[in-house]
C-alpha positions as CSV (number, residue, x, y, z in Angstrom):
1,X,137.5,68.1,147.3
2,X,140.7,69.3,145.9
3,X,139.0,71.0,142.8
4,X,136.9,72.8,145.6
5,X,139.5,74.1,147.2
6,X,141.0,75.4,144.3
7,X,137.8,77.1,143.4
8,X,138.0,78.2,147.3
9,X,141.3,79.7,146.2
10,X,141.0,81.7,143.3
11,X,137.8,83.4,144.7
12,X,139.3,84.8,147.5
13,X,142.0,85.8,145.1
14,X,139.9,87.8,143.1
15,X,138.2,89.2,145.9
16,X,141.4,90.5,147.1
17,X,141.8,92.2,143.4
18,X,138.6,93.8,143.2
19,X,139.0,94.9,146.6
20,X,142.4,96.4,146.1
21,X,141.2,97.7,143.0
22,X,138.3,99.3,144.9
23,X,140.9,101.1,147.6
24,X,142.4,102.5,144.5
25,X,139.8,104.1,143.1
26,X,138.6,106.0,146.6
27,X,142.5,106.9,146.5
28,X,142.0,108.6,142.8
29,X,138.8,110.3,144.0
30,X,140.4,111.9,147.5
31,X,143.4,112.9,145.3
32,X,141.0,114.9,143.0
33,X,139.1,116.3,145.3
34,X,142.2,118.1,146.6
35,X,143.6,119.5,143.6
36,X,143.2,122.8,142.5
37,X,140.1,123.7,140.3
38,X,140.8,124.3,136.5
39,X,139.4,127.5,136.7
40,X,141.0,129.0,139.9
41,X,142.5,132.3,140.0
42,X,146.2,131.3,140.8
43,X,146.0,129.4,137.8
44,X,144.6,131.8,135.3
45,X,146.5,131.7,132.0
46,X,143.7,133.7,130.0
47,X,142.7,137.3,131.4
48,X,139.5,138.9,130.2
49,X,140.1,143.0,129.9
50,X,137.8,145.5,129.7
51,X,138.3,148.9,127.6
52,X,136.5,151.5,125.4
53,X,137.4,152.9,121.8
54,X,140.1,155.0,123.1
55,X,141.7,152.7,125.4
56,X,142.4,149.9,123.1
57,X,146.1,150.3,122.8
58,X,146.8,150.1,125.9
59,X,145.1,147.0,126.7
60,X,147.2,145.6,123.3
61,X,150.5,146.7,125.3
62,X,149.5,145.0,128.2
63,X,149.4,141.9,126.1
64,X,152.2,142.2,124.4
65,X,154.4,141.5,128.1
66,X,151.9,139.7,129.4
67,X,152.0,136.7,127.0
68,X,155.8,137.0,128.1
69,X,154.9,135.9,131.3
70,X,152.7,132.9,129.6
71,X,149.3,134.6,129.5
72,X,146.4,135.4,126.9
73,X,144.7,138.5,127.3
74,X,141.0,138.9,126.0
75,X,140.0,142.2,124.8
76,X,136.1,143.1,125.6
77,X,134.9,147.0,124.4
78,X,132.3,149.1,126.3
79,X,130.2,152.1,124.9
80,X,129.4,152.6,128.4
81,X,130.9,154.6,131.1
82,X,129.7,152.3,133.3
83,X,130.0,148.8,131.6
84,X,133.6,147.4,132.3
85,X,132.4,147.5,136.1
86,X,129.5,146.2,135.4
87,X,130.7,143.3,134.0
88,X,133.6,142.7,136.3
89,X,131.0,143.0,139.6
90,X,129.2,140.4,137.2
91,X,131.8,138.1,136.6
92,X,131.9,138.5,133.3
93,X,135.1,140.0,133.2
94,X,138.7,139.8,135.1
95,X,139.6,143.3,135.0
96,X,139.4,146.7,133.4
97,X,141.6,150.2,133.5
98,X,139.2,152.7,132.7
99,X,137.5,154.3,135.5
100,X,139.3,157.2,137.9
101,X,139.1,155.9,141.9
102,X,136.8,158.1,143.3
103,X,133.9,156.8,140.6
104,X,134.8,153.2,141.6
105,X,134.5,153.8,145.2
106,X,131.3,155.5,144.2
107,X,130.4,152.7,142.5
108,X,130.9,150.5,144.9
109,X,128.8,152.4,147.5
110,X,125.8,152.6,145.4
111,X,125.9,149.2,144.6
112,X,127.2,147.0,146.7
113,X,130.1,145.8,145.2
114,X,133.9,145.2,146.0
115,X,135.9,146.2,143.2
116,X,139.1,147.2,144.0
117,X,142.2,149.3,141.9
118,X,145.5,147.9,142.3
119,X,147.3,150.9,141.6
120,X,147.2,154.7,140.5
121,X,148.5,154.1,136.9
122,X,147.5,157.4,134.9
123,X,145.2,160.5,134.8
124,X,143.7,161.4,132.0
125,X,144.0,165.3,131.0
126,X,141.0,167.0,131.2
127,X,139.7,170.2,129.4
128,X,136.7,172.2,128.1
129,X,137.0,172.6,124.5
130,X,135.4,174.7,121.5
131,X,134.8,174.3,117.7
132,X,133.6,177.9,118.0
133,X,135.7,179.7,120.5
134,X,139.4,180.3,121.8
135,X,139.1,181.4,125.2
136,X,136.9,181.2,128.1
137,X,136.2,185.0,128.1
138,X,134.9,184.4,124.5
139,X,132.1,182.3,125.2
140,X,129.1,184.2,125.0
141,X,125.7,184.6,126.9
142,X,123.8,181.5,126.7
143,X,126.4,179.4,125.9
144,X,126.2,175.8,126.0
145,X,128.3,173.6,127.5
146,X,128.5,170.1,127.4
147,X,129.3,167.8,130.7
148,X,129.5,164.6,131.9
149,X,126.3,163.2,133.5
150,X,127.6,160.8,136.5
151,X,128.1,162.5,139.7
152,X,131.5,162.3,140.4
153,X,132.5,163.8,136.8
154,X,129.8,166.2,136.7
155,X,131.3,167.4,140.5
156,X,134.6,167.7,139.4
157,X,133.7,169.6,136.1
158,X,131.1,172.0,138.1
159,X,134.4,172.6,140.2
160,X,136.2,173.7,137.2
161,X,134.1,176.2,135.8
162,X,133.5,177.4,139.0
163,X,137.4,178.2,138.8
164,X,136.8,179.7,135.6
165,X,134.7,181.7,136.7
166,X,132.1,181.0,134.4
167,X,129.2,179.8,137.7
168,X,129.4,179.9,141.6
169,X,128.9,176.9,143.5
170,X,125.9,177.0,146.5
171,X,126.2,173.9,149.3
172,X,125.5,170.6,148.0
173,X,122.0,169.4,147.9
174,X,123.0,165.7,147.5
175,X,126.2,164.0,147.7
176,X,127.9,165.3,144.8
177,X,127.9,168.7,143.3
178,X,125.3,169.2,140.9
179,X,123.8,171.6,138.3
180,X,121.0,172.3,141.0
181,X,123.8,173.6,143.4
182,X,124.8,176.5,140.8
183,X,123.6,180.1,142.8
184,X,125.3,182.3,140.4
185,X,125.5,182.2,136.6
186,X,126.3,185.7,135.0
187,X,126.5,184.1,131.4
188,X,123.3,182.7,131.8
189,X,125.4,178.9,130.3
190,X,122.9,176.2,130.0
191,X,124.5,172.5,130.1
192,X,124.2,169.7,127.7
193,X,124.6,166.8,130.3
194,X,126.1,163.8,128.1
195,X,127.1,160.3,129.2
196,X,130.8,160.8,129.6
197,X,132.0,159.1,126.6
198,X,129.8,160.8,124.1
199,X,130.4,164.4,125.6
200,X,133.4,165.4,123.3
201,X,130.5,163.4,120.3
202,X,128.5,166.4,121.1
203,X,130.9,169.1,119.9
204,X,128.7,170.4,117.4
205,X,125.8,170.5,119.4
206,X,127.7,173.1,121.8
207,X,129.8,175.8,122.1
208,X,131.8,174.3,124.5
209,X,132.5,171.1,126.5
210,X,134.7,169.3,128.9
211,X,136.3,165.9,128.2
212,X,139.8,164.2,128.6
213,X,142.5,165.2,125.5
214,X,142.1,161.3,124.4
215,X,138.5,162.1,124.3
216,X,139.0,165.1,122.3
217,X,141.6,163.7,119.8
218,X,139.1,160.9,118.8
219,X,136.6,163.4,118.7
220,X,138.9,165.1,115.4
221,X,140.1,167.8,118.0
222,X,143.5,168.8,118.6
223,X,144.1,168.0,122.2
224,X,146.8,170.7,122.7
225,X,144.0,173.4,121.9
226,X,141.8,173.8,124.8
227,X,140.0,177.1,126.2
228,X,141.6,175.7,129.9
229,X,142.7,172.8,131.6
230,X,141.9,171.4,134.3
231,X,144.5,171.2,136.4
232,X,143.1,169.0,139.1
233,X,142.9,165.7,137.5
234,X,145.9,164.3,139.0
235,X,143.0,163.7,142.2
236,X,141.4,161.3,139.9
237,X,144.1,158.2,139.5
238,X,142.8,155.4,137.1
239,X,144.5,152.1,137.3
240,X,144.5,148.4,137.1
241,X,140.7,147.4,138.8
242,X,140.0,143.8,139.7
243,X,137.6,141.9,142.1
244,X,138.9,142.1,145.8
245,X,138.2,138.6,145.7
246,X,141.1,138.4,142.9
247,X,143.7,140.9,144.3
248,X,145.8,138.3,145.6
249,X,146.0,136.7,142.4
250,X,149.1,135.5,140.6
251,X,147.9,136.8,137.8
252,X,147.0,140.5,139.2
253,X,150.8,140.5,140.6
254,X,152.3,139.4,137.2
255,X,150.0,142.1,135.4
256,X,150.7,145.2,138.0
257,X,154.6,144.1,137.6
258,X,153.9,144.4,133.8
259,X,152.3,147.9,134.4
260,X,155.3,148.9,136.5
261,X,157.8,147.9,133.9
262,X,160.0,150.5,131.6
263,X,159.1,148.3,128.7
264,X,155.4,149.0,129.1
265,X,156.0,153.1,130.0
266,X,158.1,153.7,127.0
267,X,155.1,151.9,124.8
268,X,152.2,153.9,126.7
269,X,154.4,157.2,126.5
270,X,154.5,156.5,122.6
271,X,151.2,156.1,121.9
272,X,149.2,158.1,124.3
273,X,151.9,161.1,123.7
274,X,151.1,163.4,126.9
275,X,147.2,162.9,126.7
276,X,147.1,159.9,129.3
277,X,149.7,161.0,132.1
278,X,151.5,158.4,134.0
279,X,152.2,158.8,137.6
């Protein structure tokens, strides 16, 4: 009877480990539950960026401070006027610093999306240059002009040449100023309408067109030499763009306080040398 009870014994002992064991191990799985995900935004230590071509550099600056603050930023290129935001509505990407505000709100409207700019960073000088010609009043009857092709930078350029005199503007057909809205058009100008980041591509195809001075330098021009400026650009702010979801974000503070830093202006200043204009 004894060596029953001590069998007794040591099974109610190890019924009390395995059932102590089991409490922990409900414990460990409530405790991860509550933790933070890997992935989440506060916790971001790598940062995706969208650019094009031109806008390389800057996104390198940007890294530079960044990884100061501990991060890793990613650089992903677009051909595309459109593709950063694309991308970023997609997830695909964290954030971008290409597109004025007026095209993202656009954007947004027309497809449902909630991207959101941060802050009005730069403008990008805009004006219509020539391979050919050294003024305005030298471009001759049924000239051609290249333009952008999306509606808010074909607006805004219709505007412009409307101030130069070179077309009148009618009342909008559709939401935007287009080449169907021009009523008078003495030099008879036909347009070239380009997808904004090949219009300064198309110089020789033209005998004039209308593109930011980066644009333009990359394109082999000199981006001092322009037939006119436009000198309402500073309307069209471009800054950091994110995911509303993501505005909150560690990660977007730390990046806007980078952007906001003398460090960073002095490097942008250097590089960009009056072509991108900070505000």
């Amino acid at each position: 009877m004894k060596k029953g009870g001590e069998i007794m014994k040591s099974k109610k002992i190890i019924a009390s480990v395995l059932a102590t064991v089991m409490s922990l191990s409900f414990m460990a799985c409530g405790t991860s539950k509550t933790e933070a995900p890997k992935n989440s935004s506060e916790e971001k230590k790598v940062i995706t960026m969208g650019s094009s071509g031109v806008y390389t550099d800057m996104v390198d600056i940007i890294g530079k401070y960044m990884s100061e603050k501990g991060y890793e930023i990613k650089l992903v290129t677009f051909d595309s006027n459109s593709g950063a935001a694309d991308a970023c509505s997609a997830n695909e990407l964290d954030a971008f610093i290409f597109n004025h505000e007026p095209w993202i709100k656009q954007y947004n409207k027309d497809n449902g999306t909630t991207l959101k700019m941060m802050n009005h960073l730069y403008y990008g000088r805009t004006a219509m240059y020539s391979k050919k010609y050294s003024s305005v009043a030298e471009l001759p009857d049924n000239a051609v002009i290249a333009i952008p092709n999306d509606s808010t930078n074909m607006e805004q350029t219709l505007l412009f040449l409307q101030e130069q005199g070179l077309i009148k503007l009618g009342e909008k057909t559709e939401s935007f100023y287009t080449t169907l809205d021009i009523t008078e058009n003495p030099k008879n100008i036909s347009f070239l309408e380009t997808e904004i980041t090949y219009t300064a591509r198309s110089a020789d195809d033209c005998d004039a067109f209308v593109c930011t001075a980066l644009q333009a330098k990359e394109a082999g021009m000199d981006p001092e030499k322009f037939l006119a400026e436009n000198l309402t650009k500073k309307d069209y702010p471009i800054g950091l763009t994110v995911l509303e979801e993501d505005s909150e974000s560690q990660w977007v503070k730390d990046m806007l306080e980078v952007l906001d830093s003398d460090n960073f202006k002095k490097d942008f200043n250097e590089i960009y040398k009056g072509c991108l204009v900070l505000f």
